[in-house]
Structure formats: structure tokens, C-alpha cells
ROSE-4610 file (N, C-alpha, C; in Angstrom, 1 decimal, always signed):
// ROSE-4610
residu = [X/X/X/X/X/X/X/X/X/X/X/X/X/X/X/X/X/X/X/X/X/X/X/X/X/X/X/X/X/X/X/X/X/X/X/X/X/X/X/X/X/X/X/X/X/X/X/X/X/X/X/X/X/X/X/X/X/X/X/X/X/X/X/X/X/X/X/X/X/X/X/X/X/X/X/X/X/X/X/X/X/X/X/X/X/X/X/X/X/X/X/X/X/X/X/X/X/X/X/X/X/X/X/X/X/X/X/X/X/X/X/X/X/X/X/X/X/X/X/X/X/X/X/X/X/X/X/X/X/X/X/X/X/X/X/X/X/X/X/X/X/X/X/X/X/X/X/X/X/X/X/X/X/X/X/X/X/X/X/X/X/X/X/X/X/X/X/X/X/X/X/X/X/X/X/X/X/X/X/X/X/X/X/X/X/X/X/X/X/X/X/X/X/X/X/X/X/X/X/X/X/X/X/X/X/X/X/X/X/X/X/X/X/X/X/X/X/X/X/X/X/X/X/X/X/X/X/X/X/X/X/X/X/X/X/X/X/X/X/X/X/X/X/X/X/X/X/X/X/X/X/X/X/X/X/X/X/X/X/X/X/X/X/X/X/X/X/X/X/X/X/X/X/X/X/X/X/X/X/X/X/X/X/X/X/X/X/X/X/X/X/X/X/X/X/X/X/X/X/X/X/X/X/X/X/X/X/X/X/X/X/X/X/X/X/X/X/X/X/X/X/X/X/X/X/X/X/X/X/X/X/X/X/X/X/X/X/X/X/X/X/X/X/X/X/X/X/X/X/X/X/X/X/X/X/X/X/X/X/X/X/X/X/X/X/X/X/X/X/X/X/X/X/X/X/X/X/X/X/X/X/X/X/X/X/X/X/X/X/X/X/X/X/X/X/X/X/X/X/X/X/X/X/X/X/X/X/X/X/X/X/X/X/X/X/X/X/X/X/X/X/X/X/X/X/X/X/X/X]
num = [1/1/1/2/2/2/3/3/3/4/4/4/5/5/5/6/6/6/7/7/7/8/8/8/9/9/9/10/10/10/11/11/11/12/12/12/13/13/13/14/14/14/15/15/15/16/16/16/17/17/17/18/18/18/19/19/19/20/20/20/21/21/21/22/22/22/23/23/23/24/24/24/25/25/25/26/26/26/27/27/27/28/28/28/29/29/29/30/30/30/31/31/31/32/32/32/33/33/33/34/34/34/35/35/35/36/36/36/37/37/37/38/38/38/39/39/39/40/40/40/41/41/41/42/42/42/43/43/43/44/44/44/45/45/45/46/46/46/47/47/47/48/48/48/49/49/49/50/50/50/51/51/51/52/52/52/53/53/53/54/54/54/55/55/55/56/56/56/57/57/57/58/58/58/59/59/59/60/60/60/61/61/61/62/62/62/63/63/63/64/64/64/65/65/65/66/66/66/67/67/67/68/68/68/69/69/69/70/70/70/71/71/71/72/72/72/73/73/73/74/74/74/75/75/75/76/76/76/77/77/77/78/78/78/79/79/79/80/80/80/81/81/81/82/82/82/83/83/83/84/84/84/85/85/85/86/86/86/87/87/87/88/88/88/89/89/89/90/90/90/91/91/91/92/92/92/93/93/93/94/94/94/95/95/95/96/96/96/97/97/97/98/98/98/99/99/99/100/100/100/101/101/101/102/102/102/103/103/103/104/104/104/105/105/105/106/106/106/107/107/107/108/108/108/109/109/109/110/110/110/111/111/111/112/112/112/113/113/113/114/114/114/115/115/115/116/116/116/117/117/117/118/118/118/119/119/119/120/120/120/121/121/121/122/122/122/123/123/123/124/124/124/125/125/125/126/126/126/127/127/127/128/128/128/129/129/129/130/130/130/131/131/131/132/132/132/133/133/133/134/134/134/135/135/135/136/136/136/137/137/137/138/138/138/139/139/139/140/140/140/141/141/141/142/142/142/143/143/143]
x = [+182.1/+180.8/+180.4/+180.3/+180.4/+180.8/+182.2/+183.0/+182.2/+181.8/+180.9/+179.8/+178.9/+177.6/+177.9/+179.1/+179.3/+179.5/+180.5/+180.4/+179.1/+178.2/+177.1/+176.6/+176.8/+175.6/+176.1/+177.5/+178.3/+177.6/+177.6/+177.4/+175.6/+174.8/+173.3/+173.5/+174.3/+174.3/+174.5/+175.8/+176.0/+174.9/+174.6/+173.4/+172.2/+171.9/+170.7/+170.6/+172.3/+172.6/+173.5/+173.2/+173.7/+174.4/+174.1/+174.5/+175.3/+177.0/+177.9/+178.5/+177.7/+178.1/+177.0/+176.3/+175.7/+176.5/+177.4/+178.3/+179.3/+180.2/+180.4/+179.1/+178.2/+177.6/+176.6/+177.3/+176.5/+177.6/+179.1/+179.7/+179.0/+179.7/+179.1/+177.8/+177.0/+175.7/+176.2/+176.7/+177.0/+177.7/+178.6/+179.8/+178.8/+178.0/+177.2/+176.3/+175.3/+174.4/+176.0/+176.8/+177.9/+178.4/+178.0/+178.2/+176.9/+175.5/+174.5/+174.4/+175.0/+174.4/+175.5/+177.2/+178.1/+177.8/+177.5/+177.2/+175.6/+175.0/+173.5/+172.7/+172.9/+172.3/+172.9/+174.2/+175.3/+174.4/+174.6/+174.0/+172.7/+172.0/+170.2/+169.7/+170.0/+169.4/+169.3/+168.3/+168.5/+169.4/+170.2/+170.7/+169.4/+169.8/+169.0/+168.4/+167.3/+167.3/+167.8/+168.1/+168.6/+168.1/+166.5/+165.6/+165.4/+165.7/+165.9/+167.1/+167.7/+169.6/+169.6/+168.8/+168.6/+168.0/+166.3/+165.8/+166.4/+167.2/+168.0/+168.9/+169.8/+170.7/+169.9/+169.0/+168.4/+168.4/+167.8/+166.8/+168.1/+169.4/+170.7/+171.1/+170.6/+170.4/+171.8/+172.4/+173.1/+172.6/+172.8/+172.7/+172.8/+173.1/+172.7/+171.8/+171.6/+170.1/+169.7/+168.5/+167.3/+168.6/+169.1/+169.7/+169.6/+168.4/+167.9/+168.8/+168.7/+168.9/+170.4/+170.4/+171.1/+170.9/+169.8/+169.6/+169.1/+168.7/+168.1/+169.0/+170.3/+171.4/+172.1/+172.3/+172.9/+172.7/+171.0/+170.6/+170.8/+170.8/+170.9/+172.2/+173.2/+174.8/+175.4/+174.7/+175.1/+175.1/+176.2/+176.5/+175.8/+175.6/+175.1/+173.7/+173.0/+171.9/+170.9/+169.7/+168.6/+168.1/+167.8/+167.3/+168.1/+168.0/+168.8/+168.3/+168.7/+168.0/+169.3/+169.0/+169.9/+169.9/+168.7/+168.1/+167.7/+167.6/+167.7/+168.2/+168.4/+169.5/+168.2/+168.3/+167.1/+168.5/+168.5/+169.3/+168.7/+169.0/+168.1/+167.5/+166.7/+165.7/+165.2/+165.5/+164.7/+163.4/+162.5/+161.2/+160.5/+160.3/+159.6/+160.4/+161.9/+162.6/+162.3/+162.7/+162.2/+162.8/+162.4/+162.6/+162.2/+163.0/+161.4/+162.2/+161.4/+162.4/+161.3/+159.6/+158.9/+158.1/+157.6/+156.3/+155.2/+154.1/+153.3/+151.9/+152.2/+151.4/+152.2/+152.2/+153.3/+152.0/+150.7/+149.8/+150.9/+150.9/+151.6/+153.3/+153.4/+155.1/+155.3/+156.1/+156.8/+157.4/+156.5/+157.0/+157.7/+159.0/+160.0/+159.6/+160.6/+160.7/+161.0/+160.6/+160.7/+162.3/+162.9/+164.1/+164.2/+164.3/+164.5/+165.5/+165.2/+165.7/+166.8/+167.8/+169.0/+169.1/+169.3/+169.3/+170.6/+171.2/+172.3/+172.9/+174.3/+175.3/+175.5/+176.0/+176.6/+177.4/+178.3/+179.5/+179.3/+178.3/+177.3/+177.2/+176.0/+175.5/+176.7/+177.5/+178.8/+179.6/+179.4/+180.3/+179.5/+178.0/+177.5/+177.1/+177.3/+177.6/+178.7/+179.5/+181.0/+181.3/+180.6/+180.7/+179.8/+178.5/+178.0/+178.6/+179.4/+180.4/+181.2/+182.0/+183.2/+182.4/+181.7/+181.1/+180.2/+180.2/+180.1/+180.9/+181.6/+183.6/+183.8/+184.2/+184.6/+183.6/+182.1/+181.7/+181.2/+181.2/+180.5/+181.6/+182.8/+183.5/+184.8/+184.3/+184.1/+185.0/+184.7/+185.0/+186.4]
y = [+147.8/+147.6/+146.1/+145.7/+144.3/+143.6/+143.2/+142.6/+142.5/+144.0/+143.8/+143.1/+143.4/+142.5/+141.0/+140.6/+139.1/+138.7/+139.5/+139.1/+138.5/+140.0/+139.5/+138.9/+138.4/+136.9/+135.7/+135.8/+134.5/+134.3/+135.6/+135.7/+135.4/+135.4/+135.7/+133.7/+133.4/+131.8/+130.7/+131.6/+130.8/+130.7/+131.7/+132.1/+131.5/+131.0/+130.2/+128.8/+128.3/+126.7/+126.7/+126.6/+126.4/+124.8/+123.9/+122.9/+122.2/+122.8/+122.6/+122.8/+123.9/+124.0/+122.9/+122.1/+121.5/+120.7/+120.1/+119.1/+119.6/+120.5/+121.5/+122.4/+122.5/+122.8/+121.7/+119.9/+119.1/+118.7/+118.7/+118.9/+120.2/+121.0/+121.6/+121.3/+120.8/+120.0/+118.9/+117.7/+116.5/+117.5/+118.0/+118.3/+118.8/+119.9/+120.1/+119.3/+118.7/+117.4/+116.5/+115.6/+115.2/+116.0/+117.0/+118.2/+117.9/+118.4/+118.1/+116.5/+115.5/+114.1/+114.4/+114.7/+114.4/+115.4/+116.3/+117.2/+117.4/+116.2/+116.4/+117.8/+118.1/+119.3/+120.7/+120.4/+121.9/+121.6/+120.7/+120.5/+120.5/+120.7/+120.7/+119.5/+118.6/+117.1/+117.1/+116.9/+115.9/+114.8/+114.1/+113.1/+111.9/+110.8/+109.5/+109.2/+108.9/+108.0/+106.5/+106.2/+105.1/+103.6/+103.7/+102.6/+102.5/+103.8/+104.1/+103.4/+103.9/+103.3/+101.6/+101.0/+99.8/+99.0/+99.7/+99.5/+99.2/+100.4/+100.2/+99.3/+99.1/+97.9/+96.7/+96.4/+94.9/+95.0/+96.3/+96.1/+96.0/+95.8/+96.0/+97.4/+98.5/+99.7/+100.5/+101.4/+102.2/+103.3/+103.7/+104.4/+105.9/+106.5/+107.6/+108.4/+109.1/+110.2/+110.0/+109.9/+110.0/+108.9/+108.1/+106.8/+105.7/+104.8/+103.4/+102.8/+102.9/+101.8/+102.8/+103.7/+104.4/+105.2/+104.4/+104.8/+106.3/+107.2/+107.9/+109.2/+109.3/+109.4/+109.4/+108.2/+108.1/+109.3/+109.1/+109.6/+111.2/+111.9/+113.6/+113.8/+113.0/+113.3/+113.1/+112.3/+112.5/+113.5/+113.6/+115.0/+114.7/+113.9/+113.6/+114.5/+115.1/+115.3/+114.2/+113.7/+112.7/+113.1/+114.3/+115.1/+116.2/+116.9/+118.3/+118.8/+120.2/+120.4/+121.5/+122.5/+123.8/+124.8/+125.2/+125.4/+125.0/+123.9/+123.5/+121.8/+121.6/+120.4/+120.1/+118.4/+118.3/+117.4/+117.4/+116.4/+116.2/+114.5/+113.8/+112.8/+112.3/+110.6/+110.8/+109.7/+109.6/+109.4/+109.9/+109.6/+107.9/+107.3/+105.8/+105.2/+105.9/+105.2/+104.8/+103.7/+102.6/+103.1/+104.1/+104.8/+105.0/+104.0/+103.6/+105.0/+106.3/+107.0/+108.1/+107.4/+108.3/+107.1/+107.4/+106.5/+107.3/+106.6/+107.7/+107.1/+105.6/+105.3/+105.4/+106.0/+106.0/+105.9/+105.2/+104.9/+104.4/+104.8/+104.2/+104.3/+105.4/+105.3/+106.8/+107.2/+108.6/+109.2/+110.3/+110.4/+111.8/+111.4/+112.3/+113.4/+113.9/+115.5/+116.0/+117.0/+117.5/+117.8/+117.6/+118.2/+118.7/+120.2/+121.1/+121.2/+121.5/+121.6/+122.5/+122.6/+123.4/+124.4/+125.6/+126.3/+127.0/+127.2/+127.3/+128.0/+128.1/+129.0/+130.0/+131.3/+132.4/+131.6/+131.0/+130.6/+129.1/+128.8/+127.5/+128.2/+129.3/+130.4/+130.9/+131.6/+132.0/+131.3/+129.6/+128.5/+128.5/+128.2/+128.0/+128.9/+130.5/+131.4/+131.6/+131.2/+131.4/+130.0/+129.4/+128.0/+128.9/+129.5/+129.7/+131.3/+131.6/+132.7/+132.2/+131.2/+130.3/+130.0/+129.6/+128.9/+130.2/+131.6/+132.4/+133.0/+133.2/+133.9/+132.8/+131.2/+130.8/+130.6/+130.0/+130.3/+131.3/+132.1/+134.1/+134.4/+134.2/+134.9/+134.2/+133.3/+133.4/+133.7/+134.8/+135.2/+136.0]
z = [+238.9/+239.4/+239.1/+238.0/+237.3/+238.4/+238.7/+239.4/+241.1/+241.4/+242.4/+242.2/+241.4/+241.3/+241.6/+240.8/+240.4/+242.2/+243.1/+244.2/+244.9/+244.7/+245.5/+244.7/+243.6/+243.1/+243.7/+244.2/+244.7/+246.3/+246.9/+248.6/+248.1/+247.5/+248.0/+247.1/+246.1/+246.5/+247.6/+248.1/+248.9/+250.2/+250.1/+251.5/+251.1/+250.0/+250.0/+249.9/+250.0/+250.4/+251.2/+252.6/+253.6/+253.7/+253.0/+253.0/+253.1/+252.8/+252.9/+254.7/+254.7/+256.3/+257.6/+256.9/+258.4/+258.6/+257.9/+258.8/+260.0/+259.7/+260.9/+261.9/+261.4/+262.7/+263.4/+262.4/+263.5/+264.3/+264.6/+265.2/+266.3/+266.5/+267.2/+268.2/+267.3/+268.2/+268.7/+268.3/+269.4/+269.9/+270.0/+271.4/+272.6/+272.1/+273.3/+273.2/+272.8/+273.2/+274.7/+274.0/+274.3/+275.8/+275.8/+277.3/+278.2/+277.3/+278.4/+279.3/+278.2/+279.1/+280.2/+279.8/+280.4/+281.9/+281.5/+282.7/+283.5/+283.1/+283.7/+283.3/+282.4/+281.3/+282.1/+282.3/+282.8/+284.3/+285.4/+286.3/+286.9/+285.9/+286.1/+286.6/+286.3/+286.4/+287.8/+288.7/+290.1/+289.4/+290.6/+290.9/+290.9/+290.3/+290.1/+291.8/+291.8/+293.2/+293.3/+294.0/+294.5/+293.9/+294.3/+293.4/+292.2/+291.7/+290.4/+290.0/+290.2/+289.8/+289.6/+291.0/+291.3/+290.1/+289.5/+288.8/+287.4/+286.8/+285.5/+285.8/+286.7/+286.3/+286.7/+287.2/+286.7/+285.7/+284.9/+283.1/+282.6/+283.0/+282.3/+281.3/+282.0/+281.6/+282.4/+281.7/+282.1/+283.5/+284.5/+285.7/+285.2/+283.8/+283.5/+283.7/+284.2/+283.8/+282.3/+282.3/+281.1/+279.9/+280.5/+279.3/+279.7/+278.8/+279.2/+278.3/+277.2/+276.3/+275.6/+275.4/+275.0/+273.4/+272.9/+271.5/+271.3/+272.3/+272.4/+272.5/+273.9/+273.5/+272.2/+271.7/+270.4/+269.3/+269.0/+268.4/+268.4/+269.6/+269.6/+269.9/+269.6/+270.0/+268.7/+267.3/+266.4/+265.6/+265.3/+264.1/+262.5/+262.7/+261.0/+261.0/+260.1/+260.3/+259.4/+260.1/+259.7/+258.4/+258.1/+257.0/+257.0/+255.4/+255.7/+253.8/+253.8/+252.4/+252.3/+251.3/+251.3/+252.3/+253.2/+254.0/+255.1/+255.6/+257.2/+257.3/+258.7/+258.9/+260.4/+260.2/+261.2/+261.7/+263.4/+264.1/+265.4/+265.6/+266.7/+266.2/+266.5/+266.3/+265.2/+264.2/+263.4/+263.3/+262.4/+262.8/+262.6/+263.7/+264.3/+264.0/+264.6/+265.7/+266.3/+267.7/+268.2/+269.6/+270.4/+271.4/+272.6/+273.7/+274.9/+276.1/+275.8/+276.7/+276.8/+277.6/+278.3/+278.7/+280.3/+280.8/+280.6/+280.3/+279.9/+281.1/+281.7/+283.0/+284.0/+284.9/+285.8/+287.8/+287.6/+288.1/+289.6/+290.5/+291.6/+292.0/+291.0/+290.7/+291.2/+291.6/+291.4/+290.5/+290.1/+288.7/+288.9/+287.1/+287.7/+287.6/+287.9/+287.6/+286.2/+285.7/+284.2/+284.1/+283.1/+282.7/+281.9/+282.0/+281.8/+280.0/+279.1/+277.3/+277.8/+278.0/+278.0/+276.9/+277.0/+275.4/+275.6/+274.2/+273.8/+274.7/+274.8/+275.4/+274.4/+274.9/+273.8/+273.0/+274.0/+272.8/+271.8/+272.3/+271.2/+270.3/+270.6/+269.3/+268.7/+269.1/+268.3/+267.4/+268.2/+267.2/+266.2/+265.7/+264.7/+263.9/+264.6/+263.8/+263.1/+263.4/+263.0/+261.4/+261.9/+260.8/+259.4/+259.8/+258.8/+258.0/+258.7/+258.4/+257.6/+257.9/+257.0/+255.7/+255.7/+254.9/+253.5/+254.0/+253.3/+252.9/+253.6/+253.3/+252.2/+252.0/+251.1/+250.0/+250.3/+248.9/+248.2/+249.4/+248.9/+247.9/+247.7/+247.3/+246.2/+245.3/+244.4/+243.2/+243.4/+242.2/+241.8]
């Protein structure tokens, strides 16, 4: 019984510092971040218009959907997380980051269309389930 208890004192440790595992599940996040730009958020995006397209490459801007400068991109495709504790892993823009990636006067303009936050696939959910599985299999057990 001993031998049991000591287990679960290993599993209810490891389950209260997840920390070891956000690096594998920020993998996971850039690859799909890394999916939505490459696929127009799994084909959601309208196609750019034309004046648009025109517009960014004067500003010497990439012809991507929603990527001006790219830093914004950068930012939610990195695996690193900005902040992170035992307990949760923040990824995406740092906070006052320097991020020009909303018009907020758009007086005379056509303004776009909303795009749509893509939410996870099963098998997203299953990858980052499966990381924080690993990650209790090896330090749940211990002993």
C-alpha cells in the first residue's frame, strides 16, 4: 500500500507542474498556428482583393492574408511560451509588443471581413493531450 501511496504522491506532483511539458505542447501550437496562416485558417480566409494585394506591396508588405509586417505571425507561430508557471503557458504577442495588425478608422475604406479564430481539430486536442500524458507517465511514476 506504501508503495501505492508513494505512486500517487509522484502522479498528483507531477499534475500540479505541468511545466516540463509546455515546450512540446508549444510545438504543437506553432505547427497548427504554422497550418492556419499556410492554409488561410483550413480555407476560411476570403482571398485578398486585388487593391489590397497592390496596397501591401507598395508598403513592402508580404501579399499574405492578415501579414503586414510579419511580426504578428512571428509571434503566434512561436513555440516558446511569453510567460508560463507550473500551471499554464501563455503563447502569442507579447504584451506592448509593437503590432500594427488592426485599422481601427477605416472612414471611406472597405472594411474587411472578420476572420473567423479557428478552434482546435480533434487531433490538435489529442496531440496536446497526449504530451500531457507523456509527461505524467514519466514523472507520475517515479518511483
Amino acid at each position: 500500500m506504501a508503495g501505492l501511496e508513494g505512486r500517487l504522491d509522484d502522479l498528483i506532483d507531477a499534475a500540479s507542474d505541468l511545466s516540463p511539458a509546455w515546450p512540446e505542447i508549444g510545438k504543437v501550437w506553432s505547427d497548427r498556428e504554422e497550418r492556419v496562416f499556410a492554409t488561410g485558417s483550413f480555407g476560411r480566409w476570403a482571398p485578398l482583393k486585388v487593391v489590397t494585394v497592390l496596397q501591401k506591396l507598395r508598403d513592402g508588405a508580404t501579399s499574405e492574408p492578415l501579414v503586414h509586417t510579419g511580426i504578428l505571425k512571428h509571434e503566434l507561430t512561436s513555440a516558446t511560451p511569453r510567460s508560463q508557471g507550473p500551471r499554464f503557458a501563455v503563447y502569442g504577442p507579447a504584451r506592448g509588443a509593437v503590432i500594427d495588425y488592426a485599422k481601427f478608422h477605416v472612414r471611406g475604406q472597405g472594411v474587411p471581413q472578420r476572420h473567423p479564430v479557428p478552434r482546435l481539430t480533434p487531433t490538435e486536442r489529442r496531440r496536446m493531450v497526449e504530451k500531457i500524458s507523456d509527461h505524467l507517465a514519466v514523472n507520475g511514476a517515479r518511483r
